[in-house]
Backbone as a printed PyTorch tensor [residue, N CA C, xyz], in Angstrom:
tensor([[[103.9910, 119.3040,  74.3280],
         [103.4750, 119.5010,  75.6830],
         [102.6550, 118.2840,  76.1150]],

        [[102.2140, 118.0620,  74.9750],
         [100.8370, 116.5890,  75.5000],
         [102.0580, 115.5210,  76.1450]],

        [[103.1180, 115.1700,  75.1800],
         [103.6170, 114.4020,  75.2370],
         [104.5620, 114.0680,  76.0690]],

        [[104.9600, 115.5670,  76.7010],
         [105.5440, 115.9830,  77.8800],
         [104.7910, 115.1790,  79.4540]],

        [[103.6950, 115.2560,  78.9090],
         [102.1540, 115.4230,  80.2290],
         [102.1270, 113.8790,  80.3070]],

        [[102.6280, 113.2250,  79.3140],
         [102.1820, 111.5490,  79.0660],
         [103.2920, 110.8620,  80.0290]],

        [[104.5470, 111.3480,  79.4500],
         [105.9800, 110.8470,  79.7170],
         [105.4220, 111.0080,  81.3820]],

        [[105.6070, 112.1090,  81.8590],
         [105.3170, 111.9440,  83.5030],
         [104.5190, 111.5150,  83.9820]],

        [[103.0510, 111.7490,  83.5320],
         [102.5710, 110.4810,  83.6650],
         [102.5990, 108.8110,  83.8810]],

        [[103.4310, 108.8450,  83.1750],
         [103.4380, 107.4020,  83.0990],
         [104.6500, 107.1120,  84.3180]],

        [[105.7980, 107.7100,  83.9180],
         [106.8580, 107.6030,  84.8490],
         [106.1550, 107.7970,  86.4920]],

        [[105.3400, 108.5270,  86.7360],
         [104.1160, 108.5070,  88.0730],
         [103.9530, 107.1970,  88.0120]],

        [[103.2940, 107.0320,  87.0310],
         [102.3250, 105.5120,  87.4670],
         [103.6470, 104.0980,  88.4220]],

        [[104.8910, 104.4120,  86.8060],
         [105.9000, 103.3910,  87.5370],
         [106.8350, 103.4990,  88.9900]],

        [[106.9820, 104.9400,  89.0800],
         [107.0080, 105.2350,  90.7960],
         [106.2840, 104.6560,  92.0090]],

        [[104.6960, 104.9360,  91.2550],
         [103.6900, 104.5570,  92.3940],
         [103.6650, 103.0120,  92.3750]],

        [[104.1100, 102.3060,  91.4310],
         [104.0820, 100.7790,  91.3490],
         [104.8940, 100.5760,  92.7100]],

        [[106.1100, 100.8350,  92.3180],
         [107.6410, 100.6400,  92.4970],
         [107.5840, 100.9670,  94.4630]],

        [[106.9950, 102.4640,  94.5530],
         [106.6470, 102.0990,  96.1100],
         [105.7360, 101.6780,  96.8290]],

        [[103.8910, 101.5580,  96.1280],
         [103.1470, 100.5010,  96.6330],
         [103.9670,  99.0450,  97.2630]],

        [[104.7980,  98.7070,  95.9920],
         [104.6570,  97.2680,  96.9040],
         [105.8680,  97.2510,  98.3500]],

        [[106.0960,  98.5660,  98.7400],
         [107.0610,  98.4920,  99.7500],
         [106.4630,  99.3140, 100.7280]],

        [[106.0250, 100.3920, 100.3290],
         [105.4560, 101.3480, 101.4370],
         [103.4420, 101.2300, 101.3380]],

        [[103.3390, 100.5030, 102.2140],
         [101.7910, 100.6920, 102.8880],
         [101.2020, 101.7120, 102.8400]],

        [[101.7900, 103.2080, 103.1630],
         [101.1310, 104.3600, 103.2090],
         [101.3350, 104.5400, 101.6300]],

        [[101.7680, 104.6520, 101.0690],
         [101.8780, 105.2000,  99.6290],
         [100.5290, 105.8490,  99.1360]],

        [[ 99.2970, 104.5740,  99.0360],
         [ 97.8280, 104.7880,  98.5020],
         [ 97.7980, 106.1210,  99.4660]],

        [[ 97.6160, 106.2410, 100.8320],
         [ 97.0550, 107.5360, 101.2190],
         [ 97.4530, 108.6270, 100.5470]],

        [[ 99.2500, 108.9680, 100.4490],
         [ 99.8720, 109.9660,  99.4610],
         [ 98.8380, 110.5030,  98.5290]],

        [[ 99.0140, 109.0140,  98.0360],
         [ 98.8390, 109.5460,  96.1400],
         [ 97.1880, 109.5090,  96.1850]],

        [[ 96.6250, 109.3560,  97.0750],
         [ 95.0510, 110.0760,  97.4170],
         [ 94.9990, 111.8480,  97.9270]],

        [[ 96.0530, 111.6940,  98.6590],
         [ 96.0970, 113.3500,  98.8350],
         [ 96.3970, 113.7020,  98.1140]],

        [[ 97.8980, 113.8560,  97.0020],
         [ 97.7300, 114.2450,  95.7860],
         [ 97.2650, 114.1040,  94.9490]],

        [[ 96.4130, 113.4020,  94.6650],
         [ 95.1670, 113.2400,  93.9620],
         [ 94.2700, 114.5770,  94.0480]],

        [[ 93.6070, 114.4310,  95.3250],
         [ 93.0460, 115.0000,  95.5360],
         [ 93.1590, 117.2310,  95.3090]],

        [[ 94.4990, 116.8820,  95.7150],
         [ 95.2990, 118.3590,  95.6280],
         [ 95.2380, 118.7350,  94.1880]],

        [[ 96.0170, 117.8020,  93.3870],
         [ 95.8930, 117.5960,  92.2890],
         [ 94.6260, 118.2710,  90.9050]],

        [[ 93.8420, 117.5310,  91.7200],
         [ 92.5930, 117.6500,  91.1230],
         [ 91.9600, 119.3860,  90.9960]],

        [[ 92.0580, 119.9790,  92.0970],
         [ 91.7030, 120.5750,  92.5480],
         [ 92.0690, 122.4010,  91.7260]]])
């Protein structure tokens, strides 16, 4: 399960790379889900 939690994790992180450098709005997104997230 941890390792489950890591893998997507990480695969997140390389998504959010992958559309930062194209989409401008992206940071707001992944602040709202962040935030949702968190929650």
């Amino acid at each position: 399960m941890f390792l489950c939690c890591l893998t997507m994790r990480l695969s997140m992180i390389f998504a959010v790379d992958h559309l930062t450098l194209r989409d401008p709005l992206t940071p707001i997104l992944i602040g709202l889900f962040l935030r949702l997230y968190h929650h």
